[in-house]
C-alpha positions as CSV (number, residue, x, y, z in Angstrom):
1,X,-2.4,-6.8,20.5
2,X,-6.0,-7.8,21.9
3,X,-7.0,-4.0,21.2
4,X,-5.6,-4.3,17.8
5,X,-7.8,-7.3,17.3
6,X,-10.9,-6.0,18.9
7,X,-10.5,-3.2,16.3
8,X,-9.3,-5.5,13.1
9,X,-6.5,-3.1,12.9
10,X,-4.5,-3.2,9.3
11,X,-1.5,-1.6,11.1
12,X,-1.0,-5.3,12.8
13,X,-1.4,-7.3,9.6
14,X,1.8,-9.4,9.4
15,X,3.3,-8.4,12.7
16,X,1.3,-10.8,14.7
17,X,-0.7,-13.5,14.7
18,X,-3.2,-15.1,17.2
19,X,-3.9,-18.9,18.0
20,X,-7.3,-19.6,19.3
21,X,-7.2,-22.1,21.9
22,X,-10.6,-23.5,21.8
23,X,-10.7,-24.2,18.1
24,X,-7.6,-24.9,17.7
25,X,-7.1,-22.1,14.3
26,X,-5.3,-19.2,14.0
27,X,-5.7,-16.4,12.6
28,X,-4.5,-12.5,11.3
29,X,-5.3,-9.5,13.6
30,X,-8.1,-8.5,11.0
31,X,-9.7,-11.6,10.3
32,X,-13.8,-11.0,11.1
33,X,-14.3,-14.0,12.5
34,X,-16.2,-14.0,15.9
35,X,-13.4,-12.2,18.7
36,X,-12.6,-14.9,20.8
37,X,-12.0,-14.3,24.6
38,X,-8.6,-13.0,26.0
39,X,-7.4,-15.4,28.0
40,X,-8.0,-18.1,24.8
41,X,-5.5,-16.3,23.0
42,X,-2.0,-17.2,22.3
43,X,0.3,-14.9,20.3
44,X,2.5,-16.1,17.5
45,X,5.5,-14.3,15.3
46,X,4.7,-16.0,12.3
47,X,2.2,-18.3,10.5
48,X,5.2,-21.4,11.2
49,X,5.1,-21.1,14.7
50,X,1.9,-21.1,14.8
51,X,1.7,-24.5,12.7
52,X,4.6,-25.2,14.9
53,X,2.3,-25.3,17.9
54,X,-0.4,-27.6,16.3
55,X,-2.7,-24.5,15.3
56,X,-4.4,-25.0,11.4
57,X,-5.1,-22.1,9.1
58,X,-8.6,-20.2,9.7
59,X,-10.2,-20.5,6.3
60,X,-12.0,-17.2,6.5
61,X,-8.7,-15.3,6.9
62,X,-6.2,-17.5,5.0
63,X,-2.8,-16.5,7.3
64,X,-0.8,-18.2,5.2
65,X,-1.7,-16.1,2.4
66,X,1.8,-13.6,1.3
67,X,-0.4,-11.0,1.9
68,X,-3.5,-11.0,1.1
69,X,-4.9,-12.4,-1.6
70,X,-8.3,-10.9,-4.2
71,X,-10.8,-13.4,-3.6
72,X,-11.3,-15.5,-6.9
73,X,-14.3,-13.0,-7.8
74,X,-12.9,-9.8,-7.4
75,X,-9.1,-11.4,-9.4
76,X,-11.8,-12.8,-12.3
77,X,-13.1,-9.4,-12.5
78,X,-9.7,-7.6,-12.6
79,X,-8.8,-9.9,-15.3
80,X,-12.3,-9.5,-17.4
81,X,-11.2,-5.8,-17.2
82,X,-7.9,-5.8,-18.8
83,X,-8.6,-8.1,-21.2
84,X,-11.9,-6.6,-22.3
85,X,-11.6,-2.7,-21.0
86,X,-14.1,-1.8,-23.6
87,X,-17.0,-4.3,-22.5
88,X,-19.5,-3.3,-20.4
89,X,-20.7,-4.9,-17.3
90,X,-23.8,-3.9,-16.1
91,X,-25.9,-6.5,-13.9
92,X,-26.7,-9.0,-16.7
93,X,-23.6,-9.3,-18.3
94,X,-21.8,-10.4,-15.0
95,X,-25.1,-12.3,-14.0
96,X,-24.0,-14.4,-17.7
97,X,-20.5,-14.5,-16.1
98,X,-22.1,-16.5,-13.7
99,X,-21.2,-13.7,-11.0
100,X,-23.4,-12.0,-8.2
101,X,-23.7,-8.3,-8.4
102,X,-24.3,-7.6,-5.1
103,X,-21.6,-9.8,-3.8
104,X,-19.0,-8.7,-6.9
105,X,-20.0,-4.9,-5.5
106,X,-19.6,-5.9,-1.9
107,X,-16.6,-8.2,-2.4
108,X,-14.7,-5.8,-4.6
109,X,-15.4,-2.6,-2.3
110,X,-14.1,-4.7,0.5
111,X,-10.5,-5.2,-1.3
112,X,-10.3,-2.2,-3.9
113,X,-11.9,0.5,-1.4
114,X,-14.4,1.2,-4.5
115,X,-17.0,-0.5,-6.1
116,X,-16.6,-2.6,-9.2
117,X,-18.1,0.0,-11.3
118,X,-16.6,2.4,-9.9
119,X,-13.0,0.9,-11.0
120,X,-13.9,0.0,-14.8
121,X,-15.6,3.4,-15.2
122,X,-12.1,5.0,-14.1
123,X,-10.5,2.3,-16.1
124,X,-11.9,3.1,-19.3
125,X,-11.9,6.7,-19.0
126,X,-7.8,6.4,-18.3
127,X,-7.5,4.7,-21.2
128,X,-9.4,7.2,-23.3
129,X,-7.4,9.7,-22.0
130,X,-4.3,8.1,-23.1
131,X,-5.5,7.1,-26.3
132,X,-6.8,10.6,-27.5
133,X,-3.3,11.6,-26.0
134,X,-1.5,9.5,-29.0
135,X,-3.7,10.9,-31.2
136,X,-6.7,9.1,-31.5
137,X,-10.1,11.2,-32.4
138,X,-12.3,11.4,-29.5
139,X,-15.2,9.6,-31.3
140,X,-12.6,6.6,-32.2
141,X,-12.3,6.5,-28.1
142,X,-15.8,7.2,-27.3
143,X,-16.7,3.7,-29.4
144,X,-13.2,2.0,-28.2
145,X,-14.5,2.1,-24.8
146,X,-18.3,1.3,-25.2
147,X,-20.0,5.0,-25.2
148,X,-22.9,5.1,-27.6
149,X,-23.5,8.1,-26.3
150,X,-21.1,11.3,-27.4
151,X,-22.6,13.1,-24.6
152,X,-22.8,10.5,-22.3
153,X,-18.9,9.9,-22.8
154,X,-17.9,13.6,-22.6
155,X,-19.8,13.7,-19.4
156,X,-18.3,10.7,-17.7
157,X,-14.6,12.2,-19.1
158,X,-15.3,15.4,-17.6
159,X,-16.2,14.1,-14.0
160,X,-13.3,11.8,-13.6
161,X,-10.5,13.6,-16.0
162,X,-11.0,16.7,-14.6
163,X,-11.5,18.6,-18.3
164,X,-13.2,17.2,-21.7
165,X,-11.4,14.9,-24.1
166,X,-10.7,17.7,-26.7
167,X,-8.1,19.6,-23.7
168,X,-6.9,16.0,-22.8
169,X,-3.9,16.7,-24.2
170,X,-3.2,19.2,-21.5
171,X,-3.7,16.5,-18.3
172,X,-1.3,14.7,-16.5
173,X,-1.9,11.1,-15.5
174,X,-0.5,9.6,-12.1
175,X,-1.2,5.7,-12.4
176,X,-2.4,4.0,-9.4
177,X,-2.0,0.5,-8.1
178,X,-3.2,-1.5,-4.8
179,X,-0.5,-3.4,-4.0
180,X,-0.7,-6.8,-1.7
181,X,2.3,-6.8,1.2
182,X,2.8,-9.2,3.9
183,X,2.3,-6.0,5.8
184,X,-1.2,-4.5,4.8
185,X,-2.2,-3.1,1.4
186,X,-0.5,-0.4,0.1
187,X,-1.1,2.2,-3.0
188,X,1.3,3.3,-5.5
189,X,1.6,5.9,-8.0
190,X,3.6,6.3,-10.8
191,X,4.2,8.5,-14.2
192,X,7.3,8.6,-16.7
193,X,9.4,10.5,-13.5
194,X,9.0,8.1,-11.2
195,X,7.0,6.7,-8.6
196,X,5.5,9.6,-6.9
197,X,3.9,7.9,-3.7
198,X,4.1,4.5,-1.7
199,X,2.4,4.2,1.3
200,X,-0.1,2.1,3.9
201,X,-3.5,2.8,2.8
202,X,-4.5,2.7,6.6
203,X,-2.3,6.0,6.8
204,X,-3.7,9.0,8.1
205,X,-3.7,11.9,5.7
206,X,-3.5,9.6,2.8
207,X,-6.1,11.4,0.9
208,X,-4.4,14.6,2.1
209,X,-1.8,13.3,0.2
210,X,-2.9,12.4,-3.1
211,X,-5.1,15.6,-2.8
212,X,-1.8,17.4,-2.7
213,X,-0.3,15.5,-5.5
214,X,-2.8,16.1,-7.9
215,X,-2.5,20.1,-7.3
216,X,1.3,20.5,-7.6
217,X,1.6,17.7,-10.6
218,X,-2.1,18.9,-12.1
219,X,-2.3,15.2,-12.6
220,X,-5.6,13.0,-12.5
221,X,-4.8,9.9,-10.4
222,X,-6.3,6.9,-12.4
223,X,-6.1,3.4,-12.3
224,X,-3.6,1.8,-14.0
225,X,-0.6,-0.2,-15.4
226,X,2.5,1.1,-15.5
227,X,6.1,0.5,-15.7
228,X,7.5,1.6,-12.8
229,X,4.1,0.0,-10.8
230,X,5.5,-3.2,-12.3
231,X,9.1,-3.0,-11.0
232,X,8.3,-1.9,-7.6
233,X,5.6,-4.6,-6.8
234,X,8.6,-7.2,-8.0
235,X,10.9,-5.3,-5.7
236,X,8.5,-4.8,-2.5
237,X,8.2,-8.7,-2.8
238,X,12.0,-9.4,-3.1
239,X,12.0,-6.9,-0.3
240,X,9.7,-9.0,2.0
241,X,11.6,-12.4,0.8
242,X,14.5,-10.7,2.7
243,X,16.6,-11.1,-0.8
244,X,16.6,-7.0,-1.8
245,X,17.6,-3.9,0.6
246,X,18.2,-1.5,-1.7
247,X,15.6,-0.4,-4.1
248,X,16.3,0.5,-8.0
249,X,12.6,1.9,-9.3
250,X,12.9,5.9,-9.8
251,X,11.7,7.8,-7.6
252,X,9.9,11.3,-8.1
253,X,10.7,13.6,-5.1
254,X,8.1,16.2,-5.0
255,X,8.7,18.9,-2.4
256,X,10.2,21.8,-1.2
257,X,14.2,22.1,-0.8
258,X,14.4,21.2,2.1
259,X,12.3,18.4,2.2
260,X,14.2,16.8,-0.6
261,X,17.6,17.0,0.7
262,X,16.0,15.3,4.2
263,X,14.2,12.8,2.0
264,X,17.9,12.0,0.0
265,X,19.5,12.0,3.3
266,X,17.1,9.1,4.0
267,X,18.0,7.2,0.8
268,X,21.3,6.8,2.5
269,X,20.9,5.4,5.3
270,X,21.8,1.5,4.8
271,X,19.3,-1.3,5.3
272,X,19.9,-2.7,8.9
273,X,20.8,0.0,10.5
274,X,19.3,3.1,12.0
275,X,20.2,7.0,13.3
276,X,18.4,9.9,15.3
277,X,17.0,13.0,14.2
278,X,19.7,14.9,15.0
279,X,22.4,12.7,13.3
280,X,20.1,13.1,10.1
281,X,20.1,17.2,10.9
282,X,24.0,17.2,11.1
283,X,24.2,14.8,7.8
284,X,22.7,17.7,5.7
285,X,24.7,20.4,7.2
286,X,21.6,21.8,9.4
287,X,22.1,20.5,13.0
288,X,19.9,22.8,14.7
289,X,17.4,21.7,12.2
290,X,16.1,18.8,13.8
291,X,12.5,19.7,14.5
292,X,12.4,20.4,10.8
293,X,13.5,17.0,10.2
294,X,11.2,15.4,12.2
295,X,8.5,17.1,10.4
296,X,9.9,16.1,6.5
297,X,10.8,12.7,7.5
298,X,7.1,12.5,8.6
299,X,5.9,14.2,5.3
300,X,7.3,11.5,3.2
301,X,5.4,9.3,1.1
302,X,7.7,6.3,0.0
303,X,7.3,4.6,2.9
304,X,10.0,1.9,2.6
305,X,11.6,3.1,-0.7
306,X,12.7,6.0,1.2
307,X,13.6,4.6,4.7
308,X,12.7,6.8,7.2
309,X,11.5,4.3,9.5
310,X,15.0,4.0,9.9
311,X,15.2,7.2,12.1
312,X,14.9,6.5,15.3
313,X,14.9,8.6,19.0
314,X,18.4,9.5,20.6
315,X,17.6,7.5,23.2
316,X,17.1,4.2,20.9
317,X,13.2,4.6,21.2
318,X,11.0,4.3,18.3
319,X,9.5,7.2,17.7
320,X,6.3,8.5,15.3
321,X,5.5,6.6,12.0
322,X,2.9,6.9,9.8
323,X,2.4,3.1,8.9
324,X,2.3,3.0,12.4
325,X,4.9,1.8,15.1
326,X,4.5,-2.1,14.9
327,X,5.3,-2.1,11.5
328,X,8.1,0.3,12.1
329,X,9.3,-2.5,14.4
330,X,8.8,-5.0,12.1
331,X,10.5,-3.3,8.9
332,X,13.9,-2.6,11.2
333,X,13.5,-6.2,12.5
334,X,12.8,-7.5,8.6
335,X,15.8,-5.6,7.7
336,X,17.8,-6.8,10.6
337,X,17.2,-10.4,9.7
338,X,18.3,-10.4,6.1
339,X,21.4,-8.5,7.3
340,X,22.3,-10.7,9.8
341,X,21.9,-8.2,12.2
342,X,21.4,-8.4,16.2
343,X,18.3,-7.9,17.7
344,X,17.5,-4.4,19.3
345,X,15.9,-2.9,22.0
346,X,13.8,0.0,20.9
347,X,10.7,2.0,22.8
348,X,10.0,-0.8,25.4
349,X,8.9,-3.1,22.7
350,X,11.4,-6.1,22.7
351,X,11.6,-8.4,19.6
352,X,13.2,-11.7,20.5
353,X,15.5,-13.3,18.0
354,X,13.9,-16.7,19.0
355,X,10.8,-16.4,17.8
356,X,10.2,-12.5,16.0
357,X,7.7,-11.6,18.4
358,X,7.0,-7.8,19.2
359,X,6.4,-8.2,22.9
360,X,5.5,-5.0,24.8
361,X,6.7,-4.0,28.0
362,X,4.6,-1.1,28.3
């Protein structure tokens, strides 16, 4: 936990949290406040216990936060956006909002992963996509969405589409969403099939991932609302409340055979409860299979939605996740809780049913 700290690991976000003895606050695992020294360190399960044990909320970090939250800038510029996707924003117009643009850049990088212009220039160009889609001339678009220039606007299109708006008929759109969870930020993608992706946006390969998505679907991923981006943010918070195990947004499986049938197999597997590799081999008529299975199960990319941080060793040992193992941990534990479950032993990591703490033996 001290190593996660020393590196402001988002894996650890929500699994623990630290006290500072010398202050007196505590804090998350990524808050970038000053690293205090080891031994003034005291480990908490949750944000309770450590109000429990007289510590007050850092303000830098806010741990009491249900994940974490835009800072008021970066939520006011979110808003601006979908109110008024057409408006531009260069430096004076959010100077006349009364709003830095070197902080609303920095700020809004630091939560988004892009810059603030970045996100309304990929804003606006998904919504010209879609409206020349319905029909709408591309010069009606081009003025909807602030372009005085035709060139200008066909240029900007044709970098972030992916083709010019008079073939925009032909592209696929993948909506994209950041999504807040008491365990790290997480991205989601959705179309009229389903949500496609779900996953930690700490996870290795994640660009991998979307790179792979965009080939097979020849889909643009954009920035978005969307339906299905909706119901699964509702859902992921009922989730976390410990009121909702199963899951009812659609889901778009896309991958070979195989991987499906591993990825439905996972679907199946009830909240609270867990099986091996090779159970999971023998439950879609492959038992030999399991090395295969390993590597699906590790290939999916609806973390939660599609358990399979639910498949564990045969020896009871947590084995490899992509979101990484303490949240692993903490999803089986989460699960565990709201089914009334008993606590397990998994991996040498113990989680005691007094206080939720992931204490490591190792």
């Amino acid at each position: 936990m001290y190593r996660a700290l020393l590196r402001h690991d988002p894996a650890y976000e929500g699994v623990f949290w630290l006290g500072v003895r010398t202050t007196g606050i505590f804090c998350r695992p990524t808050c970038r406040a000053r690293t205090p020294n080891r031994e003034n360190i005291e480990y908490f399960g949750a944000p309770t216990e450590a109000l429990h044990a007289g510590y007050r909320p850092c303000r830098k970090c806010r741990p009491l936060d249900n994940g974490r939250k835009p800072p008021p800038m970066v939520e006011k510029l979110l808003v601006a956006v979908e109110q008024e996707p057409g408006r531009r924003y260069r430096d004076a117009e959010l100077t006349e909002m009364g709003i830095d643009p070197s902080t609303a850049r920095r700020q809004f990088k630091r939560y988004c992963g892009m810059t603030f212009q970045a996100y309304h220039r990929a804003r606006r160009m998904g919504l010209a996509l879609l409206d020349i889609r319905k029909g709408k001339s591309v010069i009606d678009s081009q003025l909807d969405q602030g372009f005085e220039s035709g060139s200008g606007f066909r240029e900007a299109f044709t970098r972030l589409v992916g083709t010019t708006p008079s073939r925009a008929q032909d592209v696929a759109v993948l909506h994209a969403k950041w999504l807040e969870t008491p365990l790290g930020a997480m991205l989601a993608l959705a179309d009229d099939r389903g949500l496609h992706l779900l996953d930690f946006v700490d996870r290795r390969g994640l660009e991998r991932a979307l790179a792979m998505l965009q080939r097979r679907l020849r889909a643009r991923v954009l920035p978005g609302e969307h339906r299905y981006l909706t119901q699964i943010e509702r859902e992921l918070g009922e989730y976390f409340a410990g009121t909702r195990q199963v899951f009812e947004t659609p889901v778009a499986l896309t991958g070979s055979a195989f991987q499906t049938t591993v990825w439905k197999a996972l679907q199946a597997i009830p909240a609270g409860t867990t099986c091996s590799y090779a159970e999971l081999a023998g439950r879609i008529g492959q038992p030999k299979a399991v090395r295969a299975v390993g590597r699906a199960n590790g290939d999916n990319r609806l973390s939660i939605v599609v358990p399979c941080h639910r498949v564990i060793g045969a020896d009871g040992a947590l084995t490899g996740y992509g979101g990484g193992l303490a949240r692993k941990q903490k999803l089986l534990d989460l699960e565990r809780a709201a089914m009334g479950s008993e606590t397990t032993f998994c991996s040498g990591v113990r989680t005691d049913s007094r206080d939720g703490l992931a204490k490591s033996r190792l």
